[in-house]
Steps between C-alpha positions, in 0.01 A plus 500: 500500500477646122906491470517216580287372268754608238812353586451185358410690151802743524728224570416279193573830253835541649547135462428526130155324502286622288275796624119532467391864421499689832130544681400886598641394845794339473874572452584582138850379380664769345809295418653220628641700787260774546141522615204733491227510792202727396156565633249147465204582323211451591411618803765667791244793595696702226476621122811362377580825305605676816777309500698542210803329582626132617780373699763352372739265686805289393620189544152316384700197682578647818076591550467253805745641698391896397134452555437208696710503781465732820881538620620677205534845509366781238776779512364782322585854384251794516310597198610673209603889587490859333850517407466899456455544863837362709553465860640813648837435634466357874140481474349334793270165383173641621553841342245441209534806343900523428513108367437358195164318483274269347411611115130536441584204300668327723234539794261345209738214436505412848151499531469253218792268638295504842208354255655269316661358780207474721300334191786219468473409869798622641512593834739642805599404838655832582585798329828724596508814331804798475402826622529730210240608374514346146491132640212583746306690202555122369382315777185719469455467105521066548229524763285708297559260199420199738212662620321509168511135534471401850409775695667489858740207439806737471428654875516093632892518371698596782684825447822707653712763386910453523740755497722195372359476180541875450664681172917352559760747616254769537396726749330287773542198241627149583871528542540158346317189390566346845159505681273464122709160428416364840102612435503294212771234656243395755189556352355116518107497377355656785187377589401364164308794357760554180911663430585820678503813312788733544511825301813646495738731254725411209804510630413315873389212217775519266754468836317234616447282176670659227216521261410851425136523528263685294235719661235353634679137398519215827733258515433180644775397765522156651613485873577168520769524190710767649282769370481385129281679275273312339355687215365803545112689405421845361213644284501350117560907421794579691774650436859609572522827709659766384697536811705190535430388101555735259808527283706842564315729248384820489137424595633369855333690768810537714859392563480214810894643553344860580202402712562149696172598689289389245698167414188258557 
């Protein structure tokens, strides 16, 4: 398959070899730990210059494990949110209207991931999704961006909706971390057809891991280490939210201590 063509490359860069310049299609070293993977040209069925962007992933030396093996598992938070619309206190996770959702930017952001992806050959065995309506507005942006490359390959990855990956502490959320760390615990390659994909909320991941993700940003946990993250993927142009990110200042768009309903 076309990454694993590139392992043997990647591998001699973070060795210290020395490094031929990158082809359109390959992984470009961005530094010794840190990689780009951006749309191959020629060819693909689309004009490069729809997708602006490229994915960016770190450690270069952990890339076998991230992209070439099955029974890892890609824990991801939704896409990148209108911060000037919050979740209404006790909102329910399938009441659209009174949650924050999906930017216009965002929902284009997640279309390009879904590309970029797709184009670099990665692939899922199943797909577990929260309920809110944020993280399924993401599920639905990634399979638009994978359809501009493969059209009906994201409706052969097997999908389901848990309440256990919903928005922590919160009204019909996951009371704890319990039943999410045994979905990734057990997750062992399927059948073969590529990592699961779980898209969950900032603070079910930080619990679980203790990174604190970015929007839109996976992290790439290893089952068979006790849950170890492994590096992690996100868009070469994202960003810290200014939700869980941003340094007290005037500009913040709320106090978390006043409105715990929107801390995600």
């Amino acid at each position: 398959m076309y990454r694993a063509m590139l392992a043997a490359a990647i591998l001699s860069f973070a060795g210290g070899a020395a490094v031929p310049a990158p082809s359109p299609d390959a992984v470009e070293p961005v530094t010794q730990f840190v990689g780009e993977m951006a749309v191959p040209m020629p060819g693909g069925g689309i004009d490069k210059s729809r997708i602006d962007n490229a994915l960016r992933f770190e450690p270069i030396q952990s890339f076998d494990d991230m992209f070439l093996r099955d029974d890892v598992v890609y824990l991801m938070r939704h896409g990148p949110t209108d911060w000037s619309k919050l979740d209404k206190k006790e909102v329910s996770p399938t009441d659209c209207e009174n949650q924050r959702l999906l930017s216009d930017q965002g929902a284009k952001d997640m279309r390009d991931l879904g590309a970029l992806l797709a184009f670099n050959d990665i692939t899922f065995g199943r797909v577990v999704v929260s309920q809110w309506c944020r993280n399924q507005q993401t599920y639905e942006q990634l399979q638009a961006g994978y359809d501009q490359v493969d059209d009906g390959i994201w409706e052969t990855f097997a999908k389901a909706d848990s309440a256990d990956l919903n928005l922590l502490l919160s009204l019909q959320g996951a009371p704890n971390v319990t039943n999410l760390r045994e979905l990734v615990s057990t997750w062992d390659g399927g059948d073969g057809k590529g990592p699961m994909l779980v898209i969950s909320h900032f603070t079910n991941i930080q619990e679980l891991t203790e990174f604190a993700a970015y929007e839109g940003e996976i992290l790439v946990v290893d089952p068979k280490r006790d849950n170890r993250v492994l590096g992690y993927l996100r868009l070469k142009t994202a960003e810290p939210d200014v939700g869980h990110f941003a340094i007290a200042n005037d500009d913040a768009p709320f106090d978390e201590d006043e409105d715990s309903s929107s801390d995600e």
